[in-house]
TIRO-2110 file (N, C-alpha, C; in Angstrom, 1 decimal):
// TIRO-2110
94.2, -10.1, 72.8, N, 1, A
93.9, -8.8, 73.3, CA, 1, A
93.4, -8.0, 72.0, C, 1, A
92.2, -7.0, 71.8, N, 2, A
91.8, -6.7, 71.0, CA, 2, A
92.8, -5.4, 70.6, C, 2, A
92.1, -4.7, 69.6, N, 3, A
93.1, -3.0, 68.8, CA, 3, A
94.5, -3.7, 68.6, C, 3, A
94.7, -2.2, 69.1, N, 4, A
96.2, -2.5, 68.1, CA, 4, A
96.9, -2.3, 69.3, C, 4, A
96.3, -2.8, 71.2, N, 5, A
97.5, -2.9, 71.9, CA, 5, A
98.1, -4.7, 71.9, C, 5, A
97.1, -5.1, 71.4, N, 6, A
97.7, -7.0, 71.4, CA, 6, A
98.3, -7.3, 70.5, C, 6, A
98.3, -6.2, 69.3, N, 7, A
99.1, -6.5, 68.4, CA, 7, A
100.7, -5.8, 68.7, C, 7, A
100.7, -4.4, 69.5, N, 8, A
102.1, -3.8, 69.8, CA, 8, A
103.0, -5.0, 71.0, C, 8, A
101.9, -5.3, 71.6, N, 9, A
102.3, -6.5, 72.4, CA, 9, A
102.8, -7.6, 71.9, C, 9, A
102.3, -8.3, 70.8, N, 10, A
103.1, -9.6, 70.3, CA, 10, A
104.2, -8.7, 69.5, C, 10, A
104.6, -7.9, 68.6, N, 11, A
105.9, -7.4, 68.5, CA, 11, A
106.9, -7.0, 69.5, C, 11, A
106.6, -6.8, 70.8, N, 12, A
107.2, -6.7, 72.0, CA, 12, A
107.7, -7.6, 72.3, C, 12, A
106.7, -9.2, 72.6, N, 13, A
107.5, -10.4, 73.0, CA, 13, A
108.3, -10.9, 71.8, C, 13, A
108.0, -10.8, 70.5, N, 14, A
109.1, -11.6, 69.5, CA, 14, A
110.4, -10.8, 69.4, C, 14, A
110.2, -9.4, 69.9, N, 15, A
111.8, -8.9, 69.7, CA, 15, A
112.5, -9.1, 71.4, C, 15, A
111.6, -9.1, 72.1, N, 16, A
112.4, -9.6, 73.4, CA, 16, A
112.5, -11.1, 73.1, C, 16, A
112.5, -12.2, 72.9, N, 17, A
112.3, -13.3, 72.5, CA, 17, A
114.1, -13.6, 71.8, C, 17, A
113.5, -12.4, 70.3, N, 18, A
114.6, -12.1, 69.8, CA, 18, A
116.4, -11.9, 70.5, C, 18, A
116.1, -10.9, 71.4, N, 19, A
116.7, -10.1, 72.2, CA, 19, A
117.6, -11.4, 73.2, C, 19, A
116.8, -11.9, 73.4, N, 20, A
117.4, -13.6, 74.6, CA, 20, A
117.8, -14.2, 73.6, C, 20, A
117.6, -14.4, 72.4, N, 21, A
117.7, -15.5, 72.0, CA, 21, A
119.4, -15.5, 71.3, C, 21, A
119.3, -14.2, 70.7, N, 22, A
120.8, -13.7, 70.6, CA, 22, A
121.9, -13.4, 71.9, C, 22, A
121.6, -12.9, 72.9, N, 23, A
122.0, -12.7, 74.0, CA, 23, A
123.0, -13.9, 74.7, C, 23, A
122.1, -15.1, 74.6, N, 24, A
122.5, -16.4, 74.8, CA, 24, A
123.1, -17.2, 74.2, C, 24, A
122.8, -17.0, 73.2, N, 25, A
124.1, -17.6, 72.4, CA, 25, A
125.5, -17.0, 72.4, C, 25, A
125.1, -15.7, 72.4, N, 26, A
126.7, -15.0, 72.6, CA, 26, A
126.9, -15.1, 73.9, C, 26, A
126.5, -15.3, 74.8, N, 27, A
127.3, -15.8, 76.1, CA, 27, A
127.9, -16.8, 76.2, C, 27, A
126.9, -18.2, 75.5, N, 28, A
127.3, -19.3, 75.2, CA, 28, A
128.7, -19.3, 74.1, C, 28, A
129.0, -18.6, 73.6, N, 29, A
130.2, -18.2, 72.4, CA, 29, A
131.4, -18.0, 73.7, C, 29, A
130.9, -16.6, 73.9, N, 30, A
132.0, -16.1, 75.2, CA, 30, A
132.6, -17.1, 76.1, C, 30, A
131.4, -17.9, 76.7, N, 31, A
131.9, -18.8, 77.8, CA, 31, A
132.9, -20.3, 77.5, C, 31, A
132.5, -20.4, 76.2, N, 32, A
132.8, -21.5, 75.4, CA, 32, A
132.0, -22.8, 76.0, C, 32, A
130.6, -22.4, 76.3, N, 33, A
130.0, -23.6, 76.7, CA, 33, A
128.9, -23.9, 75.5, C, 33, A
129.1, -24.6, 75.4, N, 34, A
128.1, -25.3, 74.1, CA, 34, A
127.5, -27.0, 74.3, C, 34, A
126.2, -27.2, 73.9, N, 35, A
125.5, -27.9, 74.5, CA, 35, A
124.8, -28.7, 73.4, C, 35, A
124.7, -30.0, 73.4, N, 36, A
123.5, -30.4, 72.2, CA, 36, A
121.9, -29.6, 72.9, C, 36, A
121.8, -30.0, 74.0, N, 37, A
121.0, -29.5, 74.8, CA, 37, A
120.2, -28.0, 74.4, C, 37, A
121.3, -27.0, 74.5, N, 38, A
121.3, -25.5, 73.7, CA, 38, A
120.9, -25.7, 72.8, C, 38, A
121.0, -26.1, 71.7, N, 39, A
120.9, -26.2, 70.5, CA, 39, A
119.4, -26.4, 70.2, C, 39, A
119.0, -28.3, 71.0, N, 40, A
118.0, -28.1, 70.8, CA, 40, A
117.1, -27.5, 71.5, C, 40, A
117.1, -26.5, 72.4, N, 41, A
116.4, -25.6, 73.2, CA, 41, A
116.0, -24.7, 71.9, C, 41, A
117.2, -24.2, 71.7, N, 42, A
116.9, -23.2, 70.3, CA, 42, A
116.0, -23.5, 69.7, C, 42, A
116.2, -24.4, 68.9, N, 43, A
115.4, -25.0, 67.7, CA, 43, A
114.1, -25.0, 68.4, C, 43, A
113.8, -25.2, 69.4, N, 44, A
112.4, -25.4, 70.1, CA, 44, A
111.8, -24.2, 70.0, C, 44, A
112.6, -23.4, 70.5, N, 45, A
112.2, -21.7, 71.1, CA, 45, A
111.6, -21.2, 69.7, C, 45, A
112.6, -21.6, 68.2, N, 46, A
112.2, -21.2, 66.9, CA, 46, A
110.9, -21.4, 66.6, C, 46, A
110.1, -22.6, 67.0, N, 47, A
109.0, -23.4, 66.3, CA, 47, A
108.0, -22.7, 66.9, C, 47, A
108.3, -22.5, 68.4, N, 48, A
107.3, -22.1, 69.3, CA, 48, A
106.9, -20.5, 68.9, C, 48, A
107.9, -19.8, 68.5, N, 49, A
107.6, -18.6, 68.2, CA, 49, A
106.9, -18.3, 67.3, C, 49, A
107.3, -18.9, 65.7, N, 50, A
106.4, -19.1, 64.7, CA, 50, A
105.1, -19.1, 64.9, C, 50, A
105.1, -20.5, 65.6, N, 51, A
104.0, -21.3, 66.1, CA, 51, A
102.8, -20.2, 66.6, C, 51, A
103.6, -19.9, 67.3, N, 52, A
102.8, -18.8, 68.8, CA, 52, A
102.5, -17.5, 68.3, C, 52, A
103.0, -17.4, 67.0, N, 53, A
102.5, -15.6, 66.3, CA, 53, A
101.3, -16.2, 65.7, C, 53, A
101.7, -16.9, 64.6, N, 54, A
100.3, -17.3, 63.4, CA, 54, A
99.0, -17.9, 64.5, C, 54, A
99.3, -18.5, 65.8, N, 55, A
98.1, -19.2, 66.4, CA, 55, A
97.5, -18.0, 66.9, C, 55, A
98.1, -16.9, 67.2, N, 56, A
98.1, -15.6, 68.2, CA, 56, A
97.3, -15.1, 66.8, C, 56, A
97.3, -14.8, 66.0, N, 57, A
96.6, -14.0, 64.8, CA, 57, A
95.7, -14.6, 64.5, C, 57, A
95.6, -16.1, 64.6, N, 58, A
94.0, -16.7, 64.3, CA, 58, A
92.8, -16.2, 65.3, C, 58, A
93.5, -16.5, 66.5, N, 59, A
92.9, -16.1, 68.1, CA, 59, A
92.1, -14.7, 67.9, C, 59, A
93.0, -13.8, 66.9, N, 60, A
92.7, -12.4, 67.1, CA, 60, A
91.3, -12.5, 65.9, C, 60, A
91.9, -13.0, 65.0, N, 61, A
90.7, -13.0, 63.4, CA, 61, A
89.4, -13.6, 64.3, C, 61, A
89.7, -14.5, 65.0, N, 62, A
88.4, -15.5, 65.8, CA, 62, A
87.4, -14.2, 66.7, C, 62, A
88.1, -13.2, 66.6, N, 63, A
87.4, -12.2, 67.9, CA, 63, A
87.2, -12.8, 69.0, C, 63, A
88.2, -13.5, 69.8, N, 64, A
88.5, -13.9, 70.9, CA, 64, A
88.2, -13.3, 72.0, C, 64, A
88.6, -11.9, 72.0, N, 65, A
88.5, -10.8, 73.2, CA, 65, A
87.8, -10.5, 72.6, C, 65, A
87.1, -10.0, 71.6, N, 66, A
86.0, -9.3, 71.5, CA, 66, A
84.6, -9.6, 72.4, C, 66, A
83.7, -9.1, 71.8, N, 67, A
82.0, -9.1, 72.8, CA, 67, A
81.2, -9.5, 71.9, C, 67, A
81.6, -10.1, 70.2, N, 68, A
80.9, -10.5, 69.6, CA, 68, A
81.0, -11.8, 69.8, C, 68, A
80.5, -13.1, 68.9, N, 69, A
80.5, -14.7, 68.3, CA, 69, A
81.7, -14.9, 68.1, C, 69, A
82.3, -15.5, 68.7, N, 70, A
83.8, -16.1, 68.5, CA, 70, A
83.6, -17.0, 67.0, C, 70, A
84.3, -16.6, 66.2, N, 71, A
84.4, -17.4, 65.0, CA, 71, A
85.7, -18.4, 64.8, C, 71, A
85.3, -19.8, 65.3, N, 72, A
86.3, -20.5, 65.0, CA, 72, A
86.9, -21.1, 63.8, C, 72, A
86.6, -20.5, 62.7, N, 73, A
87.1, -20.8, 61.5, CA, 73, A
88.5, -19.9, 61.3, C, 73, A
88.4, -18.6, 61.9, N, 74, A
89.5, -17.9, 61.4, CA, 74, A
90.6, -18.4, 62.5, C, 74, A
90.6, -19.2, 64.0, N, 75, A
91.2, -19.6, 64.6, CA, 75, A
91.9, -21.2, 64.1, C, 75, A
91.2, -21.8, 63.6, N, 76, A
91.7, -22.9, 62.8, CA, 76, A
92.9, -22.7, 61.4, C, 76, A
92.2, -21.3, 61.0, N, 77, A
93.3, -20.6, 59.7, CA, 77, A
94.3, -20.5, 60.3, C, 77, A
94.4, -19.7, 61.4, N, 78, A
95.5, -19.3, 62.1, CA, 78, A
96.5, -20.6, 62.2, C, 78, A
95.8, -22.0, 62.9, N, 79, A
96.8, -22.9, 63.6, CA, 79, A
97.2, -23.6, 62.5, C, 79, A
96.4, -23.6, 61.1, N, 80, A
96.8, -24.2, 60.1, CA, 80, A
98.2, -23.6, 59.6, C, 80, A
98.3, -22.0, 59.5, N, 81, A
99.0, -21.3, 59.3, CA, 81, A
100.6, -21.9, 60.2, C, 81, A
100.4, -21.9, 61.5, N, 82, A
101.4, -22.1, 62.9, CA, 82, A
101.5, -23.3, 62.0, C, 82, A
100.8, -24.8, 61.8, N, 83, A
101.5, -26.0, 61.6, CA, 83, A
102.1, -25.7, 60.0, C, 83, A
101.8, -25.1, 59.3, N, 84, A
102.3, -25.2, 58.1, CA, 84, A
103.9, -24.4, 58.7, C, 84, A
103.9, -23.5, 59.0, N, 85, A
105.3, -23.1, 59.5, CA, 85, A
106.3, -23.7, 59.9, C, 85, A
105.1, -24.9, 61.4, N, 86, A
106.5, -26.0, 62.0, CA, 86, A
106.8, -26.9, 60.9, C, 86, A
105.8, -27.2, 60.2, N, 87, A
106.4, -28.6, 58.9, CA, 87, A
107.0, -28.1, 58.2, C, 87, A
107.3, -26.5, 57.9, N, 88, A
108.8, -26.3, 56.9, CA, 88, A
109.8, -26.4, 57.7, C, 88, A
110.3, -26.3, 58.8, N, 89, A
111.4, -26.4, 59.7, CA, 89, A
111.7, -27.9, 59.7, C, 89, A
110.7, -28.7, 59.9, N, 90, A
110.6, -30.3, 60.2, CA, 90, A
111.1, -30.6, 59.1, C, 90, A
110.9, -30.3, 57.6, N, 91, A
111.1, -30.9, 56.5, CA, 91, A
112.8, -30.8, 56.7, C, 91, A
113.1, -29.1, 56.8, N, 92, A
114.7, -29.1, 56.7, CA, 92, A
115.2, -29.9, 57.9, C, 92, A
115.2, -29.8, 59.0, N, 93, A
115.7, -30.7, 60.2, CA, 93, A
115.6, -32.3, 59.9, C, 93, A
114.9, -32.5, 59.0, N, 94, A
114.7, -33.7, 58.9, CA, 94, A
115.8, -34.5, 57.8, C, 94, A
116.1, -33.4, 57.1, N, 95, A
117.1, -34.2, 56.4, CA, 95, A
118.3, -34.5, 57.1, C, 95, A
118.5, -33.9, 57.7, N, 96, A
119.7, -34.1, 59.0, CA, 96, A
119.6, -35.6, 59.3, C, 96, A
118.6, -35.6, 59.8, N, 97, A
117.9, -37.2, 60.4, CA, 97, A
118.1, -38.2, 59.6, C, 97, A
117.7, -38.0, 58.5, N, 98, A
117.2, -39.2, 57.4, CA, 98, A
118.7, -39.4, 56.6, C, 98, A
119.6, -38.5, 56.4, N, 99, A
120.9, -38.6, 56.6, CA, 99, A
121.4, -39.1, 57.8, C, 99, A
121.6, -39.0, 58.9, N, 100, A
122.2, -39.5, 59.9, CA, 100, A
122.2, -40.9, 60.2, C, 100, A
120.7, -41.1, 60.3, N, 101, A
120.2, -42.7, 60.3, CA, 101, A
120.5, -43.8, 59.3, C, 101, A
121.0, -42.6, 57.4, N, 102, A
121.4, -43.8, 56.9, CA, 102, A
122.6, -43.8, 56.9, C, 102, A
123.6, -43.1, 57.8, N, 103, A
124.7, -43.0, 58.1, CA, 103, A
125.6, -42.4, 56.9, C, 103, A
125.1, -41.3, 56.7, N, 104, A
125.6, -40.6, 55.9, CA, 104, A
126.1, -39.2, 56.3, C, 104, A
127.2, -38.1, 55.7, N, 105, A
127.5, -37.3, 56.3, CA, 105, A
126.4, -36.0, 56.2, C, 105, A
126.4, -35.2, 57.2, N, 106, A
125.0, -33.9, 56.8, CA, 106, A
125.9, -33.5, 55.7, C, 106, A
124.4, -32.8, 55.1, N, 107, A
124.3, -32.2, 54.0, CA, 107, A
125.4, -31.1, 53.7, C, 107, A
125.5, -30.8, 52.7, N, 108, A
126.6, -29.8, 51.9, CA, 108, A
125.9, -29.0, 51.2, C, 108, A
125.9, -27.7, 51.8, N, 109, A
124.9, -26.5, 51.2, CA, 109, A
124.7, -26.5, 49.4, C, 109, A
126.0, -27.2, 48.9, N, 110, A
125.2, -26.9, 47.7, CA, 110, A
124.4, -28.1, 46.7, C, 110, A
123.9, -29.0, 48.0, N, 111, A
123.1, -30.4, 47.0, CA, 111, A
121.8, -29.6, 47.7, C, 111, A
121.7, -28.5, 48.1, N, 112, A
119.9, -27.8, 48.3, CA, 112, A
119.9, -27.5, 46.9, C, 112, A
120.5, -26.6, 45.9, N, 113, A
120.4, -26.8, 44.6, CA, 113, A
119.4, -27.9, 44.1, C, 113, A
118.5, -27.2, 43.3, N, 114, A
117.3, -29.1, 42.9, CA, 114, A
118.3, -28.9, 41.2, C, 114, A
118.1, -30.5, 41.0, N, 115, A
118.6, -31.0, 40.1, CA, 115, A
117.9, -30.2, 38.6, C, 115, A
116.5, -30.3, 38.5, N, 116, A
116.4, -29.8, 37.0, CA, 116, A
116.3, -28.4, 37.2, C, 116, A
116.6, -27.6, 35.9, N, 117, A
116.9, -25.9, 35.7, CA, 117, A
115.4, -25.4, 35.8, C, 117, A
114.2, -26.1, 35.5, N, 118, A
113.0, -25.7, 35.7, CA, 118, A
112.8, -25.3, 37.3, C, 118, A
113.2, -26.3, 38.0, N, 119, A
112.9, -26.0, 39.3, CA, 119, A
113.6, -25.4, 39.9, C, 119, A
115.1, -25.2, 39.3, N, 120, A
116.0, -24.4, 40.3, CA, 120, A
115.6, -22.8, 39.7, C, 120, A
114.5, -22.6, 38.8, N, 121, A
114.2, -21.4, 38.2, CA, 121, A
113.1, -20.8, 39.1, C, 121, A
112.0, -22.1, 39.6, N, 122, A
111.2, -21.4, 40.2, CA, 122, A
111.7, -21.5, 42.0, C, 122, A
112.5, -21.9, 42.2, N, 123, A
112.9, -21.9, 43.6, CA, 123, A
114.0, -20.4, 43.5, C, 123, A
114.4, -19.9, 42.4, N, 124, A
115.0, -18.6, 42.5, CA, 124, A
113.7, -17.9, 42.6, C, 124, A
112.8, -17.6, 42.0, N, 125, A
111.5, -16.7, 41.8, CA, 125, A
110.9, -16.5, 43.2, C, 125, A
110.5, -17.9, 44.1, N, 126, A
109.9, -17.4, 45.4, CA, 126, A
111.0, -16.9, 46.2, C, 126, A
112.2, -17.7, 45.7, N, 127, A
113.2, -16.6, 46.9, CA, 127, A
113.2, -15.3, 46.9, C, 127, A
113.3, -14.7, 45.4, N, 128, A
113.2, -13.5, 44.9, CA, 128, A
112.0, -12.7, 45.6, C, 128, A
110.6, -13.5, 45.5, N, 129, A
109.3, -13.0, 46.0, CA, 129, A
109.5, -12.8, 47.7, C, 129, A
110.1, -13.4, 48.5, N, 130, A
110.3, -13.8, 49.8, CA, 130, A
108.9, -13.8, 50.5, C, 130, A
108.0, -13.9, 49.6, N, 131, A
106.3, -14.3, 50.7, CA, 131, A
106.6, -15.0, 51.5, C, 131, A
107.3, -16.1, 51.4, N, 132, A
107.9, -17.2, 52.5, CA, 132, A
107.9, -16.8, 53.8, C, 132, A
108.8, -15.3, 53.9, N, 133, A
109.2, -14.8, 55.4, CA, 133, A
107.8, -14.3, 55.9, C, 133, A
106.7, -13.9, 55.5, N, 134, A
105.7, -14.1, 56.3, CA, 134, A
104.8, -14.8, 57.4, C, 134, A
105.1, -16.2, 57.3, N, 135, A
104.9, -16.8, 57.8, CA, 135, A
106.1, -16.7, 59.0, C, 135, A
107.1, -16.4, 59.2, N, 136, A
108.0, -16.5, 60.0, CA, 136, A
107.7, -15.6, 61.2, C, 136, A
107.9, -16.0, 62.8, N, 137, A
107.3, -14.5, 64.0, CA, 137, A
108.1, -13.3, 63.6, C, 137, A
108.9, -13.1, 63.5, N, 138, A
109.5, -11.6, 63.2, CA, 138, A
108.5, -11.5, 62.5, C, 138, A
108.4, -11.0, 61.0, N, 139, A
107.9, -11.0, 60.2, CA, 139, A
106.1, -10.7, 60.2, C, 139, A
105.7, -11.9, 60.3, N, 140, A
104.3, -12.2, 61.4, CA, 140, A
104.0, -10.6, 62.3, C, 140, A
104.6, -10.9, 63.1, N, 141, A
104.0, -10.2, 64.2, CA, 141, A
104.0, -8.7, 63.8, C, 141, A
104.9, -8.3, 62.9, N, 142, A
105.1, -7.0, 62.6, CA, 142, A
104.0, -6.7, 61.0, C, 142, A
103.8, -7.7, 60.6, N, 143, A
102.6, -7.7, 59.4, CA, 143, A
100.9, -7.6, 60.6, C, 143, A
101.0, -8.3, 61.9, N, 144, A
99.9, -8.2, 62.3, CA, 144, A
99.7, -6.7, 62.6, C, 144, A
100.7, -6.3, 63.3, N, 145, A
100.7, -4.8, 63.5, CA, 145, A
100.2, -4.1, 62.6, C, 145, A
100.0, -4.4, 61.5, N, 146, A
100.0, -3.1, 60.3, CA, 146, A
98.5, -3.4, 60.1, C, 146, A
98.0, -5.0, 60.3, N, 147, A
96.6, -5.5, 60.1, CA, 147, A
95.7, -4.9, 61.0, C, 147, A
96.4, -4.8, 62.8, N, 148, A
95.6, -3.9, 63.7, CA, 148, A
95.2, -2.3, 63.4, C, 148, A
96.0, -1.9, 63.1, N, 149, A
96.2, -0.8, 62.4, CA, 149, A
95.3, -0.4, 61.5, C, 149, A
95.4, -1.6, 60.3, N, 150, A
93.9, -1.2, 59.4, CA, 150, A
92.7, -1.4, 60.1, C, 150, A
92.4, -2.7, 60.8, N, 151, A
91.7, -3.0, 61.3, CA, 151, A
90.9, -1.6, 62.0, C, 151, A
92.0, -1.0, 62.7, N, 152, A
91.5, 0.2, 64.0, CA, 152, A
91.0, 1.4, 63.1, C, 152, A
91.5, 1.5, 61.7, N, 153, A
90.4, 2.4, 60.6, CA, 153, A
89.6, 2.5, 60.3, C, 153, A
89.5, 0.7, 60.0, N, 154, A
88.5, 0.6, 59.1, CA, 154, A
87.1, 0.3, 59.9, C, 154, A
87.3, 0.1, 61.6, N, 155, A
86.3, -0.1, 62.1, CA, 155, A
86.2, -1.8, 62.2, C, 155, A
86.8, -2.8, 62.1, N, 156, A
86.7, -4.2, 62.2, CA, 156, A
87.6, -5.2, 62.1, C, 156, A
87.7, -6.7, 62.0, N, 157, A
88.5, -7.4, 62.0, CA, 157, A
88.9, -7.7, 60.4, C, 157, A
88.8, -6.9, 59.3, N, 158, A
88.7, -7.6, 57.7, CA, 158, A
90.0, -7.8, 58.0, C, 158, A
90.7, -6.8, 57.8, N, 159, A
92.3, -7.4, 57.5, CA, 159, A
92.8, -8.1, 58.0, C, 159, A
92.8, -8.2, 59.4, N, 160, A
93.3, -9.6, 60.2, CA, 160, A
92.8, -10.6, 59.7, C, 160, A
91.7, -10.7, 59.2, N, 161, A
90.9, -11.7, 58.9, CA, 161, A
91.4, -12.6, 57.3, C, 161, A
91.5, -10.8, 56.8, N, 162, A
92.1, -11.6, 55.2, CA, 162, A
93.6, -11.8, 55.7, C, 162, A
94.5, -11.5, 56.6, N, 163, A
95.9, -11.2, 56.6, CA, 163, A
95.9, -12.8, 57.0, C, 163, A
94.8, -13.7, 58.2, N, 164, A
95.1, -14.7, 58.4, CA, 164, A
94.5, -15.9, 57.4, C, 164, A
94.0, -15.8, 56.2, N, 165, A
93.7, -16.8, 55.3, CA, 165, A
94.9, -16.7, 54.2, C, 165, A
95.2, -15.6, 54.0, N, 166, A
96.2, -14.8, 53.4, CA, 166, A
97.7, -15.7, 53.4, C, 166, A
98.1, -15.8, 55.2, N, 167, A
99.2, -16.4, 55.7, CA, 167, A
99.1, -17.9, 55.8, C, 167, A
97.6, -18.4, 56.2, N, 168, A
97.2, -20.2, 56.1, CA, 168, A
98.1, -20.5, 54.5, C, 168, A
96.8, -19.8, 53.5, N, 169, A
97.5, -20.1, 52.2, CA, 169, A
99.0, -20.5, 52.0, C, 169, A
99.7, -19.1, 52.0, N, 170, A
101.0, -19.2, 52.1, CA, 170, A
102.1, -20.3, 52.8, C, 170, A
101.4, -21.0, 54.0, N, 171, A
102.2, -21.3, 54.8, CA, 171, A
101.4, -23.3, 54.3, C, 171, A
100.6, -23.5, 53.8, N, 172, A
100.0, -24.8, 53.2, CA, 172, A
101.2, -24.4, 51.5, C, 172, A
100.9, -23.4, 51.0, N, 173, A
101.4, -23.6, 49.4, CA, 173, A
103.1, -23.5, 49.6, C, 173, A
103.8, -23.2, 51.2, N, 174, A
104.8, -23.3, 50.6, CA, 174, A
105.5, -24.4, 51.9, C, 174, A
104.9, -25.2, 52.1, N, 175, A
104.7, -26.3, 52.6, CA, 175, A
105.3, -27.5, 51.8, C, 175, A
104.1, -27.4, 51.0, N, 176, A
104.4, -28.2, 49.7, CA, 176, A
104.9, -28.2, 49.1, C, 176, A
105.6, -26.7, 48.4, N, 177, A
106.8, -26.4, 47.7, CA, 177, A
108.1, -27.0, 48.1, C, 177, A
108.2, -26.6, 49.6, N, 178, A
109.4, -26.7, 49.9, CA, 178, A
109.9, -28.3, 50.1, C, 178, A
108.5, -29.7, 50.8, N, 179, A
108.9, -30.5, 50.5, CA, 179, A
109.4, -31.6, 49.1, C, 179, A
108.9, -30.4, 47.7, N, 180, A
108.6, -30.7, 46.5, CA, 180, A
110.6, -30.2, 46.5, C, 180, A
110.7, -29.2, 46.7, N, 181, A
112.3, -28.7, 47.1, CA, 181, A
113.2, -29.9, 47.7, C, 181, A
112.8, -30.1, 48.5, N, 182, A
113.6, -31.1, 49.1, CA, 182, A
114.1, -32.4, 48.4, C, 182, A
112.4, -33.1, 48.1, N, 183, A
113.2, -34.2, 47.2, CA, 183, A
113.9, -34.0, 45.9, C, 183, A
113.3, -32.7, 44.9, N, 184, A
114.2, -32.8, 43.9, CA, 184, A
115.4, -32.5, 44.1, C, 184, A
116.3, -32.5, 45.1, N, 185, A
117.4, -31.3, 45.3, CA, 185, A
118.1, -32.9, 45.7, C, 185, A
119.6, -32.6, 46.1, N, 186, A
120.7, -33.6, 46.4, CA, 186, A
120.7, -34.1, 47.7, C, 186, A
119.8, -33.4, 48.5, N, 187, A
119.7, -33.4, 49.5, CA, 187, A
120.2, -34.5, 50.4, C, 187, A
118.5, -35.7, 50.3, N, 188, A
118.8, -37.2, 50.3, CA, 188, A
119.4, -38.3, 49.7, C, 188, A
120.3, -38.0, 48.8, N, 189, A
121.0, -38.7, 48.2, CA, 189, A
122.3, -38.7, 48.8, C, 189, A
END
C-alpha cells in the first residue's frame, strides 16, 4: 500500500501481532498449559514477522502499488534483508540442535561469551551500536514509518529505497558476524 497509510498499517499489525503474542503466553502461564507445540508455534510466528516486515518494505522500495515500473531489485533487497533475519534466528536455534543431537546438555548463557578478548571486544561494540535491532519487525516496521514519512516530503520512494539496502546490508553483515559469534564462543563445545 503506497504513502504513509501502508506503512501506519504494518506498525498496526506487528503491535497487534505483538499484543497476541504476549496475551497467549500469559494465558498459557495462567492456565498452566504449556506445549512443545506452543513453543514452536511461537518461534514460527517470530520468523514470520521479521520475515514479513523486511519483505513488506522491499515490496514498498519496488513501487508495487505504485503506477510507475515495478523495480524488482529493491524487492529482492527486501527478501535478502527477511532471509538474513531468519538465518540469525536459525544460527541461535541451531545450537540447541547441534547440541542435542550430539547429546549434550543446552547451552549455558555464559559459553555465548567468544573465547578471545578481540572478539569479545567487538561483540560488546555492536551490542553497544544495537543496528542489529533493525532488522527485527518491531523495530522495522516503526523505522519504515519514519521512511514513509520522508518519503511523503520529499515527494518519492529514496528513503525507503536507501532504508531497504540500508537494512539488506545490515542483515547480510550481521549474518556473518553472528555465525563468526557463534563458532568462536563455547557455544558448540
Amino acid at each position: 500500500m503506497p504513502g504513509i497509510w501502508g506503512a501506519v498499517l504494518g506498525v498496526v499489525a506487528v503491535q497487534l501481532y505483538l499484543l497476541l503474542d504476549c496475551v497467549d503466553g500469559e494465558i498459557a502461564r495462567w492456565k498452566k498449559q504449556y506445549s512443545l507445540g506452543g513453543v514452536y508455534l511461537d518461534r514460527v510466528g517470530a520468523y514470520l514477522t521479521d520475515a514479513a516486515v523486511l519483505v513488506g518494505l522491499g515490496l514498498r522500495a519496488a513501487d508495487l502499488w505504485g503506477t510507475g515500473r515495478i523495480d524488482w531489485l529493491w524487492a529482492f533487497l527486501g527478501t535478502l534483508a527477511a532471509l538474513g533475519a531468519i538465518l540469525i534466528k536459525a544460527e541461535t536455534d541451531l545450537v540447541g540442535v547441534a547440541r542435542h543431537q550430539a547429546g549434550m546438555p543446552p547451552v549455558q548463557e555464559a559459553a555465548a561469551e567468544p573465547r578471545s578478548s578481540g572478539m569479545a571486544l567487538a561483540r560488546r561494540a555492536a551490542a553497544a551500536l544495537k543496528f542489529h535491532r533493525l532488522i527485527l519487525g518491531i523495530e522495522a516496521s516503526l523505522l519504515i514509518l519514519v521512511l514513509a514519512v520522508a518519503d511523503t516530503l520529499h515527494g518519492d520512494l529514496f528513503f525507503t529505497r536507501l532504508g531497504t539496502a540500508v537494512l539488506a546490508g545490515i542483515a547480510l553483515l550481521q549474518t556473518l558476524l553472528h555465525l563468526v559469534s557463534v563458532l568462536a564462543s563455547s557455544r558448540l563445545r
